[in-house]
Steps between C-alpha positions, in 0.01 A plus 500: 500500500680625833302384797536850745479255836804756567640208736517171382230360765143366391341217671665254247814602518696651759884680394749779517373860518864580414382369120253770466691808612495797307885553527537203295185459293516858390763385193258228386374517236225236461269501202084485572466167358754189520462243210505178568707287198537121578742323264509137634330368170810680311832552742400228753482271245874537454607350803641141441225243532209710504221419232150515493245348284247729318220361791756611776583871335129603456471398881811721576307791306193453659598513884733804421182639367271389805832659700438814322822540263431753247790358212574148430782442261485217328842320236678635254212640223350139399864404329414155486133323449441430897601803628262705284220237582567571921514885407166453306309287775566751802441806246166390380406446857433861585640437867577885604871545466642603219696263276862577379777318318877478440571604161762518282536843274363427192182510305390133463581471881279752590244385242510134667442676876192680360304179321585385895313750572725739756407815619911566547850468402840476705738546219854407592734715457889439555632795690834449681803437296573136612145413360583703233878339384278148610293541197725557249344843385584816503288725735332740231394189309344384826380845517332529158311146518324662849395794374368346233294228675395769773362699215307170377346393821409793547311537173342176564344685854704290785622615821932548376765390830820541434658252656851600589655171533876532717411865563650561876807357325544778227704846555258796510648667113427121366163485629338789457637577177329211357205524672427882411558399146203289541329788634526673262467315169285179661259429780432353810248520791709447758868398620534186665905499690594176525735399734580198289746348722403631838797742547342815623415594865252664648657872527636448118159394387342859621776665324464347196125529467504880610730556215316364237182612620666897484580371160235319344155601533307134502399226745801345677481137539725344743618081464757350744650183558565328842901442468588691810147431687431877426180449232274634763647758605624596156199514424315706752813719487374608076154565641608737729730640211198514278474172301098476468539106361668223709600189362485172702428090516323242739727430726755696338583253254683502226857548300851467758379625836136562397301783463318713739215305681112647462433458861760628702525812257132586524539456881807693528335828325186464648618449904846677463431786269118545508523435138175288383496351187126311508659169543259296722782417781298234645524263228853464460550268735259308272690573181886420654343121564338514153858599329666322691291147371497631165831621439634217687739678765409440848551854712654494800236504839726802629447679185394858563153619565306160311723224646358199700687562835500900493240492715614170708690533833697258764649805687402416875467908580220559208307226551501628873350826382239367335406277799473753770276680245293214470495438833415892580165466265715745278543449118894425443663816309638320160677826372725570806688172366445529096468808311215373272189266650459228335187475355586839313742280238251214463642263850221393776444748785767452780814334573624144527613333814776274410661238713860439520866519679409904563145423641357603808246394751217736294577352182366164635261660683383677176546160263267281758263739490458538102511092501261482801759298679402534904884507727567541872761751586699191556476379145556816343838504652524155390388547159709812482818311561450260281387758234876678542694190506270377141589831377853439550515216378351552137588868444189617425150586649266145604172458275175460656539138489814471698380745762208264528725242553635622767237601685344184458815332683488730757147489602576168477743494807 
């Protein structure tokens, strides 16, 4: 639901009032409740090199259920024997979220999701014409095998997706033409637009949602890829249009660029759009490590909001700041340098002092300190030099052990 903070500014977080003005955030259209659908147990798994064992895949389901995801989507329907025996462990588990599946349109597909035990269906459905001419069939035969296996699940008593595979690809007659003949002679609970390939920005993405929702009366769903870095703000950009369920990964992964990444989308509504969608924020710093060891793709420490070093700083000028605070008896201000604090995404309280070619007197006044290392004025100037001339040489910020080093030659004389 919208959080009415009317500014952006809580103590955990600290942005732009120019996001909440009514000027702009009087054509929004968000819905009351934002769905959260993960998909890296069926789209992540498609990026090269990914797999999991069933052991690592009901650990994946159960921290995006201690995270608070309300959907996990899970293979392609139980097509072959240990798929359906993954979809059956995390099902019978009862973890919270709601378990959905890939699957294909027709009968013994949908009858091999239920014995999995799914409460829903994303049933592919080719929509542009290069998916189309890709298949080989024509598009009322790809039609008429929809509506009948939307009519099916729907019998059966599953949540129906259509899942408009290539659909910010298609022209408007071609889309909607087939869609509304699924409207009327099959079924679905909701729409999912999938911007298969990542082509869409964020402006086009409004558009297109606002369209079909003035044309179709049913839940919007909204799944990006990452090929122009845009899955984030693709994605908040369909809230804001209307889409009620987002789509998105661990980390983002999945097929070409990836998909759009849990954390910094649940972030990005929540501080940015006062949008909250009862993820628990601080534990995704928790769950980006956990991916990242499971999925086996190491995330880089700059990554945004959840990365190691977001938090980290060699900047002489800040580490200043927070040492005439210190030395004041005044807490340091985090969020007049970052937007979000850090504990609020899961990181430890406060900032880190790093040492390096950029340092400053402070930042070895602040390291000492945290190692209980006792200097003279002297050999802080000492240390400090030999801190920026380290620095320089290895292109990167000193560990603790080589700043003990050197203090330990310098005290030395």
């Amino acid at each position: 639901m919208a959080v009415k903070n009317g500014s952006g500014i809580t103590e955990d977080f600290r942005t732009s009032h120019w996001n909440f003005n009514e000027a702009l955030t009087g054509d929004f259209r968000i819905p009351k409740k934002v769905i959260v659908h993960d998909c890296t147990l069926r789209d992540g798994l498609q990026e090269p090199g990914v797999t999991l064992s069933l052991d690592d895949s009901i650990h994946i389901a159960e921290k995006l259920a201690e995270v608070g995801v309300h959907r996990v989507e899970i293979g392609h329907g139980g097509m072959n024997p240990e798929e359906a025996k993954t979809i059956k462990e995390i099902a019978k588990r009862n973890l919270g979220p709601e378990i959905f599946t890939f699957c294909g349109p027709r009968a013994e597909n949908i009858d091999k999701a239920i014995d999995c035990g799914v409460n829903g269906l994303l049933i592919p459905f080719f929509s542009s014409e290069y998916e189309v001419q890709a298949t080989g069939r024509t598009k009322e035969s790809i039609v008429d095998s929809t509506i009948e296996a939307t009519c099916y699940a729907r019998e059966k008593g599953l949540w129906v997706t259509l899942f408009t595979i290539d659909a910010t690809r298609s022209e408007d007659s071609f889309y909607f033409n087939m869609v509304e003949k699924i409207v009327e002679d099959g079924y679905f609970d909701s729409i999912c637009v999938a911007d298969t390939r990542g082509v869409l920005n964020p402006q086009a993405v409004s558009f297109f949602v606002k369209r079909i929702k003035e044309k179709i009366n049913r839940s919007v769903e909204i799944h990006v890829h990452n090929n122009f870095g845009l899955a984030v703000a693709n994605t908040a950009a369909g809230v804001i249009a209307g889409c009620d369920i987002i789509h998105s990964t661990i980390n983002g992964v999945g097929a070409s660029a990836g998909n759009c990444p849990l954390s910094e989308i649940a972030v990005t509504l929540r501080v940015l759009y006062g949008i909250d969608t009862g993820i628990k924020h601080d534990k995704l710093v928790d769950l980006t490590r956990f991916g990242a060891r499971l999925l086996g793709r190491p995330i880089s420490p700059m990554r945004p909001l959840v990365g190691d070093m977001i938090y980290a700083v060699e900047v002489e000028r800040i580490a200043a700041l927070q040492r005439s605070a210190e030395q004041q008896g005044k807490a340091f201000d985090i969020l007049n340098e970052y937007p979000v604090k850090p504990e609020f995404v899961g990181h430890k309280p406060g900032q880190r002092i790093m040492l390096g070619a950029n340092a400053g007197r402070a930042n070895v006044e602040i390291r000492a300190e945290e190692m209980n290392i006792t200097l003279t004025d002297d050999q802080i100037t000492a240390v400090l030099a030999e801190v920026k001339r380290k620095g320089k040489e290895v292109k990167r910020v000193l560990t603790e052990k080589e700043f003990s080093e050197i203090t330990d030659r310098i005290k030395a004389g």
